[in-house]
N, C-alpha and C positions, 0 to 999 in steps of 0.2 A: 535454580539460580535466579532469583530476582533482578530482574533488569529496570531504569529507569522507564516509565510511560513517554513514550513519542504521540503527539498530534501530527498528524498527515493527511494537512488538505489534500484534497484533489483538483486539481488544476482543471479535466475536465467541464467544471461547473464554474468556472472563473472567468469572465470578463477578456476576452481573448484580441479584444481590440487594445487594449493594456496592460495585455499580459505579464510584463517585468514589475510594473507597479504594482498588481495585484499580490503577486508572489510576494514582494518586498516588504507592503502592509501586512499578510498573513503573517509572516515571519517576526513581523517588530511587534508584533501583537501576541507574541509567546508558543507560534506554532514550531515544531522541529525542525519536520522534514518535508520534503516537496515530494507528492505523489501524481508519476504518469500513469495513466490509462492509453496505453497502447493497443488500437482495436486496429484489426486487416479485411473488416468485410469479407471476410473468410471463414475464422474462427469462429467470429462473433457477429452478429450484423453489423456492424457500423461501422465506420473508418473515422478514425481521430487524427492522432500527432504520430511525428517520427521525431528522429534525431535533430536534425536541425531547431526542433524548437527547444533540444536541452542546450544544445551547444549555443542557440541565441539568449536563451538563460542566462547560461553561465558569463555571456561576451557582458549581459547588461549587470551584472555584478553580482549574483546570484551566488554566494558562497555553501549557503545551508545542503545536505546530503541529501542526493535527490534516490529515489525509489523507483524502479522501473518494471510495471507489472505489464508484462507480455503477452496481450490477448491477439498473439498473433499465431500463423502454421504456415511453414513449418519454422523455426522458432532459430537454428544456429547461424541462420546468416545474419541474423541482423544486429545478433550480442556484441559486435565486435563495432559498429555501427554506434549505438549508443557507449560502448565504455569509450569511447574515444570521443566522446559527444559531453560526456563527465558523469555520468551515472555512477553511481556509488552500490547501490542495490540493482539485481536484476533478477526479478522471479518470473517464473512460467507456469504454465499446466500443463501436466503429464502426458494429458493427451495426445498435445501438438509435438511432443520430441517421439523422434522414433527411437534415441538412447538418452535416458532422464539421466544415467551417470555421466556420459559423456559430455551432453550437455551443462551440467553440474561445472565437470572439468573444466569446461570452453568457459565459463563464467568468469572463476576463479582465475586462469591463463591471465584471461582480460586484464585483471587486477579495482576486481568488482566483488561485490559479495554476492553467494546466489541464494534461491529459493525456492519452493513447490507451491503454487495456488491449485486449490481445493473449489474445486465449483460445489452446490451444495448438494448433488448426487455421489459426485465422486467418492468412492474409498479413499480410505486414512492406508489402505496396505501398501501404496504406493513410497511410504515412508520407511519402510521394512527393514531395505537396505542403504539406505542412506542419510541416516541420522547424521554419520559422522559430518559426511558431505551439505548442509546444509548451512546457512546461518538466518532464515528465516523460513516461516509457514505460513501461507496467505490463507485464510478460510474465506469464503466468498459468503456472505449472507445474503445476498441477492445472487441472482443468474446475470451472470456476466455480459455486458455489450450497449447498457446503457445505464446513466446516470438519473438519481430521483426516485429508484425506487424503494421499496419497504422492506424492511428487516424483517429474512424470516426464522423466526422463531427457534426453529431445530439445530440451527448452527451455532446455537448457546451449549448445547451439548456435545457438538463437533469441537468446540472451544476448548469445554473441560477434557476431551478424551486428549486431545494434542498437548493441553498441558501435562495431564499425566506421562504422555510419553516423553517430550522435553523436559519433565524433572528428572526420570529413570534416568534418562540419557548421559546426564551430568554433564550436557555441553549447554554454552553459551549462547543457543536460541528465539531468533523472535517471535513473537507470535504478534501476527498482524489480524487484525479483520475489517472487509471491506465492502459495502451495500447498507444503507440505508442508517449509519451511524449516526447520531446526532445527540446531542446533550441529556436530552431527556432518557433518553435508553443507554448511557455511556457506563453508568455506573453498574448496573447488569451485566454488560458486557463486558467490563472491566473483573467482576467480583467470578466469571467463567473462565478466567484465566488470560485473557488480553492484554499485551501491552503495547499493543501499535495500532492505531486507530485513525485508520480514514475516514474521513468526512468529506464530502464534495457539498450540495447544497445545503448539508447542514451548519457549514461555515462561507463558503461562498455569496449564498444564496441571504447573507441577513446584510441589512444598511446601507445607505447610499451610494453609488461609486465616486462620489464627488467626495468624500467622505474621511480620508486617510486613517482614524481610529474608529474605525465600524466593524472593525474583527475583533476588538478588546471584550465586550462582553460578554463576548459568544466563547471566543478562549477563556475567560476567565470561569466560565459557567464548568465549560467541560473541566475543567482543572479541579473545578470542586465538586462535579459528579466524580470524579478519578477520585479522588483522597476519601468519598464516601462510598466507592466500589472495593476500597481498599480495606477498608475499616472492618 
């Protein structure tokens, strides 16, 4: 089932002294959705954002659906924390639940969408039993815990096997992927079966901050890798 393509800066690599305006420019400049990087210096090395900076999002007027990838362990206390923060999406890694179903459950409770991220050793078997339970698949093209690094390569192939199973499936799933995205490699990524596409400094990372239209040609670039990933 073909879904429409989502761009999903990453906020991570965003100007965090002006955060609201950042978001606000990506957005007028044709991007979807707002992606968190939630890291616990646990999970992952590094510690980033919690809730309060979706919930101060939201206060500065932030309407667009935000995305909450959970690089954190262990992973149910804090779901309830950002739905009530405004999260729209909340995916995690298998590893940090000690119940992926139940965690699934608590998602959904919330009145949030959930999801499974794939670091880029992980098995795909963790998917087995819970197709029905999902609405998105995060494939990690980098190792998770910091931003800037390089696309690797093998997770074009982790891309195509997850599309095969969300077609079999016949449900309504996303397929995201996130690490080292950027225009020039989108339509690859795209033509592997992708439709949800994070970018941190591959969009953040171009044109002035004084700037308010310095995300238009970088969105505009990605949009016409998509339509010739599509092709």
């Amino acid at each position: 089932m073909a879904q429409e393509d989502y761009i999903a800066p990453s906020i991570l690599s965003a100007d965090f002294a002006r955060l609201g305006e950042e978001v606000d420019y990506v957005l007028k400049a044709g991007a979807d959705i707002v992606h968190f990087d939630v890291m616990d210096n646990h999970y992952v090395p590094n510690l980033t954002i919690g809730p309060l900076v979706c919930e101060a999002l939201r206060g500065y007027g932030i309407k667009a659906p935000v995305d909450v990838h959970l690089m954190v362990k262990p992973v149910d206390r804090i779901v309830p924390d950002f739905a009530r923060a405004g999260a729209d999406y909340i995916t995690f890694h298998p590893e940090a639940s000690e119940h992926i179903d139940r965690t699934l459950q608590l998602i959904h409770s919330e009145g949030c969408k959930a999801g499974l991220v794939f670091n880029p050793a992980t098995p795909l078997s963790y998917l087995d039993y819970v197709m029905d339970k999902v609405d998105m698949v995060l494939i990690m093209s980098v190792n998770p815990g910091f931003g800037g690094q390089k696309f690797i390569p093998s997770a074009l192939q982790k891309l195509r096997q997850v599309r095969r199973m969300i077609d079999e499936s016949g449900h309504a799933i996303r397929l995201e992927v996130d690490g080292g995205v950027k225009a020039d490699n989108m339509a690859e990524v795209k033509a592997a079966g992708a439709d949800t596409f994070v970018s941190g400094s591959g969009i953040f990372g171009k044109g002035r901050a004084e700037d308010p239209n310095r995300y238009d040609s970088v969105i505009r670039q990605m949009r016409e890798e998509l339509a010739r990933g599509a092709a």
